[in-house]
C-alpha positions as CSV (number, residue, x, y, z in Angstrom):
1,X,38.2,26.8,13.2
2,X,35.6,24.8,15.1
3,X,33.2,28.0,15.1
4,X,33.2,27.6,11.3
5,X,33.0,23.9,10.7
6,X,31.1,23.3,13.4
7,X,27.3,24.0,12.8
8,X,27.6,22.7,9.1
9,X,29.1,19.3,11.2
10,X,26.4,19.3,13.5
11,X,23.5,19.9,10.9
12,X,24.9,17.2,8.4
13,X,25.0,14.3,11.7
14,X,21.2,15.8,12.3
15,X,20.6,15.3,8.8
16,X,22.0,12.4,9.0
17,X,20.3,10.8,12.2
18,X,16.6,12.2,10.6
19,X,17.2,10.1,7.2
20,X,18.5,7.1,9.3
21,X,15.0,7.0,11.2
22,X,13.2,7.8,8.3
23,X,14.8,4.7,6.7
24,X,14.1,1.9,9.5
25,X,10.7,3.7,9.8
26,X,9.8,3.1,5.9
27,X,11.2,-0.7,6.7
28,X,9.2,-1.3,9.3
29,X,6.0,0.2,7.3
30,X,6.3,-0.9,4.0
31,X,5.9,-4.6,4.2
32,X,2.7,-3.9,6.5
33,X,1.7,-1.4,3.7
34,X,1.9,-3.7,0.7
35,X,0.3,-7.0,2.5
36,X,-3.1,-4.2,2.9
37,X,-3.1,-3.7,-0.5
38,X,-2.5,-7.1,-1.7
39,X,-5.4,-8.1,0.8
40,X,-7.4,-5.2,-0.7
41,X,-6.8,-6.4,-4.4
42,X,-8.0,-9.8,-3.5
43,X,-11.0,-8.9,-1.9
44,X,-12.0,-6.4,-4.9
45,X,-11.0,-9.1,-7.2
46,X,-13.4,-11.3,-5.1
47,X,-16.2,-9.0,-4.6
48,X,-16.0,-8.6,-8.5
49,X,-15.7,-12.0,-9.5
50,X,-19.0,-12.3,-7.3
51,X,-20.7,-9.4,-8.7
52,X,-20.2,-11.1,-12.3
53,X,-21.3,-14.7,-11.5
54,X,-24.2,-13.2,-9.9
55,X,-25.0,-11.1,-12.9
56,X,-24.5,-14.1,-14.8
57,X,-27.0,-16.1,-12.8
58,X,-29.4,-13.4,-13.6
59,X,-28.8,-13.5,-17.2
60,X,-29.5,-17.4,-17.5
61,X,-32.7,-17.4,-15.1
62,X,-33.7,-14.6,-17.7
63,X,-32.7,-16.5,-20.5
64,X,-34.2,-19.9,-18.6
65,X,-37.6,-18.1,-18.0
66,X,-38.2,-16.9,-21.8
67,X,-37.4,-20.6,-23.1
């Protein structure tokens, strides 16, 4: 009996141990993975914000120098 049930047994505690790693492994990344990209969204938004107040400053020396 064991000849039958055997390898299907031993594949499904295989499958099993794989998806068991690949679950702490995606526990231990994921928090990492989503404080990068929050620190990358605020440094866009930053770098953007700066972009548009120095555009801004441009636009009123321009507007300054024609008065």
């Amino acid at each position: 009996m064991w000849k039958y049930v055997g390898p299907d047994f031993a594949f499904d505690v295989v499958k099993g141990m794989v998806a068991g790693i690949a679950s702490m492994a995606f526990q231990v990344v994921a928090p990492r993975t989503f404080r990068a990209a929050k620190q990358f969204r605020a440094r866009w938004a930053a770098r953007r914000a700066a972009r548009r107040a120095a555009r801004q400053a441009r636009r009123d020396a321009v507007a300054d120098d024609e008065r």
